[in-house]
N, C-alpha and C positions, 0 to 999 in steps of 0.2 A: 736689305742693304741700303744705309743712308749714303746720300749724294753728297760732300762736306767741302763748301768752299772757303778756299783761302785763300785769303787775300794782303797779300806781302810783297814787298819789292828785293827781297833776300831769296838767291838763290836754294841755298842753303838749308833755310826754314825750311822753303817749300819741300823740299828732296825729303829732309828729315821729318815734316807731319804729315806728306804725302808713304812713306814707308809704313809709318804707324797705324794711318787711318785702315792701310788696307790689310798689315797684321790684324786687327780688330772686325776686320771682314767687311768694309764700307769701302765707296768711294771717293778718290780727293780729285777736286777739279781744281782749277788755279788760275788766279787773276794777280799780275804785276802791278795793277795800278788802278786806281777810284774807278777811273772810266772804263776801265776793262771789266774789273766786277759789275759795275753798273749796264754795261750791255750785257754781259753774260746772264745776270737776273731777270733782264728784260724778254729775253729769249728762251732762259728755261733756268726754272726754280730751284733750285738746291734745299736740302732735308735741313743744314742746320750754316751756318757762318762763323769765319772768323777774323778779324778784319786788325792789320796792323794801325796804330794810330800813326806810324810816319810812314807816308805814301810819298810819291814825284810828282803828283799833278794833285792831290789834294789831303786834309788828313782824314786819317779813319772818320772820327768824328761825324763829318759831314758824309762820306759814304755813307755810313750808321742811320742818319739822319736822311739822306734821298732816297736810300732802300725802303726806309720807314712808311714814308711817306707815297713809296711806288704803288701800283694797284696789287695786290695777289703777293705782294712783301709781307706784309705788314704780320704776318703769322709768322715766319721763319724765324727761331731762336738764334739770334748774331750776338755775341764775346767779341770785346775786342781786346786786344793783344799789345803789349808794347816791352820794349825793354827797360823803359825807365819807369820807375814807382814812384807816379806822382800822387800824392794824396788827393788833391779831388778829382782825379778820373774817373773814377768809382761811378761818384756822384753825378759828374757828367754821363757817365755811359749810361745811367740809368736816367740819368733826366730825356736823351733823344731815345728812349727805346732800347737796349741792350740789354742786358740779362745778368752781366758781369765785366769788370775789367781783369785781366788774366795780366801777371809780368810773364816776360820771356827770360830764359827759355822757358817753355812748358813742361811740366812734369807729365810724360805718358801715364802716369796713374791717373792724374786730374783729367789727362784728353780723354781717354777710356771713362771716368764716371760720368763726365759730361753727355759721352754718348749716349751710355747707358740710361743716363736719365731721359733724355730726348726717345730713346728708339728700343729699348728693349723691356 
């Protein structure tokens, strides 16, 4: 069973890929905001991330980017997520470390292969 944080300031999301994560038999833990994620990893590691690019105190981006950069991060697979489909995201999310930029909403197929790829 993976650990899977998300990281969103939508109540919503969370409710909705927290139901998901754990139809698929894993756990969802949940951070509102950069700084919450970012103590949360500080104090215990999560299997995989997903990190919206509009946050209240900062954007994905830089989360993406200080998780990276943390000690004992720097392995954890983080996607970041957003509603708007911006063409260099992508690029961005891979240039600080990410794996992928994902639009919202998420397709449970896609959350499910992701996992799959990561943990099973």
């Amino acid at each position: 069973m993976a650990r899977i944080l998300f990281v969103d300031d939508d109540p919503y999301t969370l409710e909705t890929l927290t139901k998901a994560v754990e139809l698929f038999g894993h756990r969802a833990v949940l951070a509102g905001s950069g700084d919450e994620a970012l103590r949360f990893v500080a104090g215990e590691m999560p299997d995989l991330i997903f990190i919206d690019l509009m946050l209240p105190d900062m954007d994905g981006l830089q989360v993406l980017k200080r998780l990276k950069d943390s000690p004992g991060a720097q392995q954890i697979p983080m996607y970041m997520l957003s509603a708007a489909a911006e063409r260099d995201m992508g690029e961005q999310t891979l240039d600080v470390g990410g794996i992928a930029y994902l639009t919202k909403p998420i397709r449970l197929q896609t959350l499910l292969d992701i996992i799959q790829k990561h943990f099973e």
